[in-house]
C-alpha positions as CSV (number, residue, x, y, z in Angstrom):
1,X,41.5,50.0,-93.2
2,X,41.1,52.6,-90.3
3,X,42.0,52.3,-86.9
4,X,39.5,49.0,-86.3
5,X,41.9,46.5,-84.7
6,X,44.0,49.0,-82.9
7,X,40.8,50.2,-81.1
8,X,40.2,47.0,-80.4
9,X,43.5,45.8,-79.2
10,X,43.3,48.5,-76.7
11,X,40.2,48.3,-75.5
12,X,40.5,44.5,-74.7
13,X,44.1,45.2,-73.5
14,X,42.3,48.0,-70.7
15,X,39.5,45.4,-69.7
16,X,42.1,42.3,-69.4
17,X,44.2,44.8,-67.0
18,X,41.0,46.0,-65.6
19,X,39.0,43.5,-64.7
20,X,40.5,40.4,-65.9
21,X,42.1,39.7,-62.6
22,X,38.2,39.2,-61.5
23,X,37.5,36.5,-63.4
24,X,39.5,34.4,-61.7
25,X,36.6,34.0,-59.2
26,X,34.5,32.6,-61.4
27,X,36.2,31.2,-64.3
28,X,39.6,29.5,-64.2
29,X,40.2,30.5,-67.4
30,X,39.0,33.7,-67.6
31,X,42.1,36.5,-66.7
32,X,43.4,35.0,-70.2
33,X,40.8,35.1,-72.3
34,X,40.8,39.6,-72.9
35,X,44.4,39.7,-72.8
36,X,44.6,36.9,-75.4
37,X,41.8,38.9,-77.5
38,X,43.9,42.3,-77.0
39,X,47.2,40.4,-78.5
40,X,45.7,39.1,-81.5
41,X,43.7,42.2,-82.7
42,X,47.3,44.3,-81.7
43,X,49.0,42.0,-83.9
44,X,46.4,42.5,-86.5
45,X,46.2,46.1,-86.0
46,X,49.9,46.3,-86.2
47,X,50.3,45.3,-89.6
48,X,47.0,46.4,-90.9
49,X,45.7,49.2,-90.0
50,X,47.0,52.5,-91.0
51,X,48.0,54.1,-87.4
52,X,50.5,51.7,-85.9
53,X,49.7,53.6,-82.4
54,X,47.1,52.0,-80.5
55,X,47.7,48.2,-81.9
56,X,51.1,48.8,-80.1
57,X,49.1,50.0,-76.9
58,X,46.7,47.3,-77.4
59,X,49.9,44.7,-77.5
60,X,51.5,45.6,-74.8
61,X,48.7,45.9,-72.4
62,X,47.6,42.4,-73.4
63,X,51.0,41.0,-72.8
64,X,51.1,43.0,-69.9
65,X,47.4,41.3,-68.4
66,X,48.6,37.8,-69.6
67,X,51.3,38.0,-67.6
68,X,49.0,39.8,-64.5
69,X,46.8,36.9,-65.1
70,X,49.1,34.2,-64.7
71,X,51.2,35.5,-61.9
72,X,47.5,35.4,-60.1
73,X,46.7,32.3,-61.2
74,X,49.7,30.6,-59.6
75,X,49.4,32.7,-56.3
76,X,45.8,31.5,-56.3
77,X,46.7,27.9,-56.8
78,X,49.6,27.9,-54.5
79,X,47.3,29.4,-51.6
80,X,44.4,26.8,-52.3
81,X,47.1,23.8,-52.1
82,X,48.3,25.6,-48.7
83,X,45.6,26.1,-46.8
84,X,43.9,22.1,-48.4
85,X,47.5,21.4,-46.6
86,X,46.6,23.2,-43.6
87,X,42.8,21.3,-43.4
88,X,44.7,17.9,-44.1
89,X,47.2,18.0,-41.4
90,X,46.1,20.2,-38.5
């Protein structure tokens, strides 16, 4: 089959690390959505394709950007409830 899902694992595993973390500005779902991507093509790539390489790579740089993305998440939500705390009860 080639290389096609491995390239593609890695390539959304890079972008999720990349920029995924911006997303978060305008999307509340959005840091998840490339990492997610980069963890089902690495699977795919992992048992399809013939070079096992970059559907590892792709893998673990979308488990990698999940778990970026959701450590992010929860700092952004526990500053938000903060600081509506802080307006609330000045």
């Amino acid at each position: 089959m080639g290389k096609v899902f491995g390239i593609l694992a890695l390539i959304f595993g890079i972008l999720g690390i990349a920029i995924g973390w911006l997303f978060v500005l305008f999307f509340n779902w959005g840091p998840y959505i490339l990492p997610a991507l980069a963890i089902i093509f690495g699977i795919i790539g992992i048992i399809k394709d013939d070079s096992k390489g970059l559907g590892i790579a792709g893998l673990i740089l979308g488990i990698i950007g999940l778990v970026v993305g959701i450590i992010i998440g929860v700092f952004l939500f526990a500053l938000i409830m903060a600081l509506m705390g802080m307006a609330l009860y000045p």
